[in-house]
C-alpha positions, 0 to 999 in steps of 0.5 A, a space after each residue: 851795322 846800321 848807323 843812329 841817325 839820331 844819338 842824342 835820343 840814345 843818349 836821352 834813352 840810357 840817361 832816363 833809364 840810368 836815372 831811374 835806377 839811381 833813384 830806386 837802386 842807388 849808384 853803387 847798387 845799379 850796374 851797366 847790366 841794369 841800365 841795359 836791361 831797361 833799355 829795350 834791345 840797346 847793346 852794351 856797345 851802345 852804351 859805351 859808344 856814348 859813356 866809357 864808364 858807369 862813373 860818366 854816367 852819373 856825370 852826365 846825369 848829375 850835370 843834365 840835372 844841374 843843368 835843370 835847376 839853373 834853367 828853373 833857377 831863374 823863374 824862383 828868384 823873380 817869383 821870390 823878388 815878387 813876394 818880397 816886394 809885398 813885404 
């Protein structure tokens, strides 16, 4: 079995397509097959070589998201300290 020289991508990969799937299908609605079968030939093994569970990739896509916002989270506050100095 050939080794992922890159296993961020992978994990990139299964976290866009798990996303997508919570957004359209729910959580609770999306299951470990879903995720697979939008991933293109990627194994179930694949994914449970980067996550143990579904509930770790929720986790993972909560705290990717969260991570999102506090990078953005910075660039709101100067705009809004900005418009409040008009005032």
């Amino acid at each position: 079995m050939a080794r992922n020289k890159h296993p961020e991508e992978t994990v990139h990969f299964i976290l866009d397509a798990a996303f997508r799937l919570f957004i359209e299908k729910g959580y609770e609605r999306t299951s470990i097959q879903d995720i697979i079968d939008q991933l293109g030939g990627l194994s179930k093994g694949a994914i449970y070589h980067h996550f143990k569970s579904k509930e770790d990739i929720l986790a993972a896509v909560t705290e990717r998201m969260t991570d999102a916002y506090r990078h953005l989270q910075p660039d709101r506050l100067k705009r809004q300290r900005k418009t409040e100095n008009y005032f």
